[in-house]
N, C-alpha and C positions, 0 to 999 in steps of 0.2 A: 504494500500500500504506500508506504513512504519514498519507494524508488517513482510507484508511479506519478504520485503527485510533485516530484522533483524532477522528473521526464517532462508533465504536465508545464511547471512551471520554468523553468530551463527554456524546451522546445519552445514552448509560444515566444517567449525573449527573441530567439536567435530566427524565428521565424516569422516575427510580426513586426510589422512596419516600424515600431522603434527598437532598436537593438539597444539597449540600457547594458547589456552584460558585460558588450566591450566599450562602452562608453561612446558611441556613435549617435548625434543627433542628425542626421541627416535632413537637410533643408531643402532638398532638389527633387522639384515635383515630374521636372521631364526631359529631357534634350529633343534640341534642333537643332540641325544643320549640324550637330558635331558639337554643338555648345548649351550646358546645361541651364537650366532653367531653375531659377531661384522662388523658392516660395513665396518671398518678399516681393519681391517682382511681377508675379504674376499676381498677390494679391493687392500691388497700385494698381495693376489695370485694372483687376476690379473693380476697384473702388472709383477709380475714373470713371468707368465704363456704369456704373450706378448713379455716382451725379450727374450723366449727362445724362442720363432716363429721366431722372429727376427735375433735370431742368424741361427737358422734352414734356414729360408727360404730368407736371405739375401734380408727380401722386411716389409716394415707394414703390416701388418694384414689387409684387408678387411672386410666389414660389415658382410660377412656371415662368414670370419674366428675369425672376435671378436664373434659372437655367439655360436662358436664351444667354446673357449678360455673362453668365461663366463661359459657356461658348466661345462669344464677343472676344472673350480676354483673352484667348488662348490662341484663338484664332488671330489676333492683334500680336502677339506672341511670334506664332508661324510666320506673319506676314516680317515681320520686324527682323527678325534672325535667318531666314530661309530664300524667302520671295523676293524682297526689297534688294539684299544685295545681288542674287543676280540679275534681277531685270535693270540695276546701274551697272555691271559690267558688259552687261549687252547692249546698253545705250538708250534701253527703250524709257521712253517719257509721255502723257498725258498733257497735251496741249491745256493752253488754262481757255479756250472754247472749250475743248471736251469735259474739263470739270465742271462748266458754267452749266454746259447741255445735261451733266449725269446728276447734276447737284438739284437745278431750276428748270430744266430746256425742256423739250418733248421728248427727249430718252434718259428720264430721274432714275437713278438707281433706285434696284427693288428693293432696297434695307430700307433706304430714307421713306423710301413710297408708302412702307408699312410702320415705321415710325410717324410718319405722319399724316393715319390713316384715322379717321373719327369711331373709334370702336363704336360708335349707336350707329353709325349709318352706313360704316362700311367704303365710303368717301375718301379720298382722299384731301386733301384740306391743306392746297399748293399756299392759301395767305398764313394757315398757320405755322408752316416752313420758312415763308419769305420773313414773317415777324423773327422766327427762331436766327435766321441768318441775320439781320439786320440787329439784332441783340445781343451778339455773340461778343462783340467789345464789353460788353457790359458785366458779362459773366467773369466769377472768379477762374484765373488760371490752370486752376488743377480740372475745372469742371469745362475745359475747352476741348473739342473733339482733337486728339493729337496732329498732329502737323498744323493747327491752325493758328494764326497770327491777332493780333488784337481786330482785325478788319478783315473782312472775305475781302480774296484777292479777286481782279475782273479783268479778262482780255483787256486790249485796247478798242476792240471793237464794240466792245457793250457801253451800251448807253442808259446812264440812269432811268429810268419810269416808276411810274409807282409801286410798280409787280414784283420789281427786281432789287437786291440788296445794292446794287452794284452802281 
């Protein structure tokens, strides 16, 4: 009885996620591209990736929107360590027309389309985005969507109107 319950206790140590026996707190939730992934790390994007829900949808997050939002982080993650540097070693770039078009234009990306879609109606709710971008100076910096600057940047060819933050 006393072996088993020292097998019991022992085993799980060397077998579960924190190894206490050799003194190993291990902080790395994953590796990309070859480079490990700090818990710390992935739980600021979190926490990014919640205030800007926050600021978007003017409510906390619920259990199935923190699962989108874990996603978000991880996947922000990927893009950050994996994606991002080779699409700069290829050269490839995103015209700022094509942000303006994926952002505002007539081909919005589908994440922003569903972020800013009116759950009663189903709508999507293009002025409620336009206010979200035109108020993005205004928000605190940790709650800015990453890469973004105190001001939405605009071609040279976009011209102010009312519709547009730009």
């Amino acid at each position: 009885m006393a072996v088993g319950m020292l097998l019991f206790i022992v085993g799980g140590d060397l077998v579960g996620g924190n190894n206490r026996l050799f003194n190993r707190n291990d902080t790395v939730v994953g590796e990309v591209a070859g480079e490990k992934v700090e818990l710390n790390d992935y739980n600021n994007a979190l926490e990014q990736a919640k205030q800007a829900f926050v600021a978007q949808q003017q409510r906390q997050p619920d259990e199935q929107a923190l699962g989108f939002l874990r996603d978000q982080a991880w996947n922000q993650t990927i893009y950050r360590l994996a994606f991002k540097p080779e699409w700069e070693k290829l050269g490839l770039t995103v015209s700022d027309e094509e942000l303006v078009d994926m952002v505002q234009g007539d081909n919005i990306n589908p994440g922003i389309k569903q972020a800013f879609t009116d759950q009663k109606t189903g709508q999507f709710d293009k002025a409620r985005l336009i206010d979200y971008l035109k108020n993005l100076d205004k928000l605190p910096p940790k709650t800015r969507p990453p890469g973004t600057t105190s001001k939405p940047t605009c071609p040279p060819s976009a011209s102010p109107t009312s519709t547009t933050p730009c």
